[in-house]
C-alpha positions as CSV (number, residue, x, y, z in Angstrom):
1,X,0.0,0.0,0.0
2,X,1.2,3.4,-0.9
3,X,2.3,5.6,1.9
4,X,-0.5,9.1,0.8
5,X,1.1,12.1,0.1
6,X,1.8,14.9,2.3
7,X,0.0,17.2,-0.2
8,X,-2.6,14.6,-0.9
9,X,-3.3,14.5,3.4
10,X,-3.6,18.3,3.2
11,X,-6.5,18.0,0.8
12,X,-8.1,15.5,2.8
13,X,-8.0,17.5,6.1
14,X,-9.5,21.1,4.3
15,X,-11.8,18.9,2.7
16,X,-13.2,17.7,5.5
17,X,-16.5,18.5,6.8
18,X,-16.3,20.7,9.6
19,X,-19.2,20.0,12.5
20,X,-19.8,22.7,15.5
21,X,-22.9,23.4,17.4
22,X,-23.9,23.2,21.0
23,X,-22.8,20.4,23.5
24,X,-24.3,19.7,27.1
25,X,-22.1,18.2,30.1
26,X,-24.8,16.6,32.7
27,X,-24.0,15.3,36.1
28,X,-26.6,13.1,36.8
29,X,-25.6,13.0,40.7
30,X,-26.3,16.4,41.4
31,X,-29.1,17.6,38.3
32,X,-26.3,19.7,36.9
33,X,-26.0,21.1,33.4
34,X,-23.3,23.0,31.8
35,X,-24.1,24.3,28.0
36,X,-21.3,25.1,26.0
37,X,-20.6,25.5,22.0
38,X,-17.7,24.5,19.7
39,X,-16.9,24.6,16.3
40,X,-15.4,21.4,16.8
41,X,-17.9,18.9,18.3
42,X,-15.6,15.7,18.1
43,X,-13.0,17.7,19.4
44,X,-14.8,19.2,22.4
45,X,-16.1,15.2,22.5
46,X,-12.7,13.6,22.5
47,X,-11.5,16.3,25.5
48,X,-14.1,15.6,28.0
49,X,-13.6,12.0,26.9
50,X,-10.2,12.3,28.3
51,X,-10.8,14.0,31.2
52,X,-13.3,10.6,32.0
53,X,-10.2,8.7,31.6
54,X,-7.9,10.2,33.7
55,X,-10.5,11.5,36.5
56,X,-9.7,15.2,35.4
57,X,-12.3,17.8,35.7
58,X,-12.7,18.9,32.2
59,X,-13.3,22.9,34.0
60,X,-13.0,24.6,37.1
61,X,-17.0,25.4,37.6
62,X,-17.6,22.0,37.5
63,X,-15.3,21.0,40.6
64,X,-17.3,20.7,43.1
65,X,-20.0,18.4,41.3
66,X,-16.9,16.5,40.0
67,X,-15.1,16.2,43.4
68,X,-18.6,14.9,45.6
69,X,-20.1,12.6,42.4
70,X,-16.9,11.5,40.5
71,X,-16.1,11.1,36.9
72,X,-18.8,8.3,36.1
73,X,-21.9,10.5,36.9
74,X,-20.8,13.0,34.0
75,X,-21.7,12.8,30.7
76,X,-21.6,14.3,27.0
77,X,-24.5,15.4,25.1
78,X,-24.7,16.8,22.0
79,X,-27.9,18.9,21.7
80,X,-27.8,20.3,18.2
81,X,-24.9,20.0,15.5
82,X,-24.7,22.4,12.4
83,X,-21.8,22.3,9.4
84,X,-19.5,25.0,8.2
85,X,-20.6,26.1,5.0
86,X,-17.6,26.4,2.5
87,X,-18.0,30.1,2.3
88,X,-18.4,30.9,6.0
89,X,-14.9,31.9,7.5
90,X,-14.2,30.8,11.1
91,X,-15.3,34.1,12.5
92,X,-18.2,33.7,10.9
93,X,-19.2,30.1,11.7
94,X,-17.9,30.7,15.3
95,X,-20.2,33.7,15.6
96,X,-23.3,31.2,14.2
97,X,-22.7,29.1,16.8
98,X,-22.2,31.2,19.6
99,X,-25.6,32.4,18.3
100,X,-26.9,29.1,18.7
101,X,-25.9,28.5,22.2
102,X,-27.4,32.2,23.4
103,X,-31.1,30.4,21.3
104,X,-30.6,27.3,23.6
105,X,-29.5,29.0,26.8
106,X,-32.5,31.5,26.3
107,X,-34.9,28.0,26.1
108,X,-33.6,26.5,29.1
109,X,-34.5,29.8,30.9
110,X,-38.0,29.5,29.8
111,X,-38.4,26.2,31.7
């Protein structure tokens, strides 16, 4: 098998689709819910995956529900997902999903 190109990998990586949108972490012990957005869901996925694995609290406001419930009553959720269009610029698909979290955050304040 041939070894791919470094200019052939290139293409493949800006080809890519890129996947953002708004993500949920969820402590079942204590009913907590942190929203959060990213223009890089797997990323954002694969981090807090981590932190499960090494018992690392993936941020500082979520310390104390980490410290008293532990690692295995946290989870990931993604609550909406949207693609960069191939015209948007990162600014621009960072500022639509930023938007996106503000809609969301605004819904859970209506419950």
């Amino acid at each position: 098998m041939d070894k791919p190109s470094r200019k052939a990998l290139k293409e493949q990586y800006q080809s890519r689709k890129v996947v953002g949108g708004v993500y949920c972490i969820r402590c079942s012990g204590r009913d907590h819910v942190w929203f959060r957005a990213t223009t890089n869901m797997q990323g954002a996925k694969n981090r807090f995956l981590f932190s499960l694995s090494t018992d690392l609290c993936p941020e500082i406001c979520m310390m104390d529900a980490w410290k008293e419930s532990g690692a295995s009553q946290f989870s990931f959720e993604v609550i909406e997902e949207m693609e960069k269009k191939e015209t948007q610029t990162e600014q621009e698909f960072s500022d639509d999903v930023n938007t996106l979290l503000e809609l969301w955050l605004e819904k859970q304040q209506e419950k």
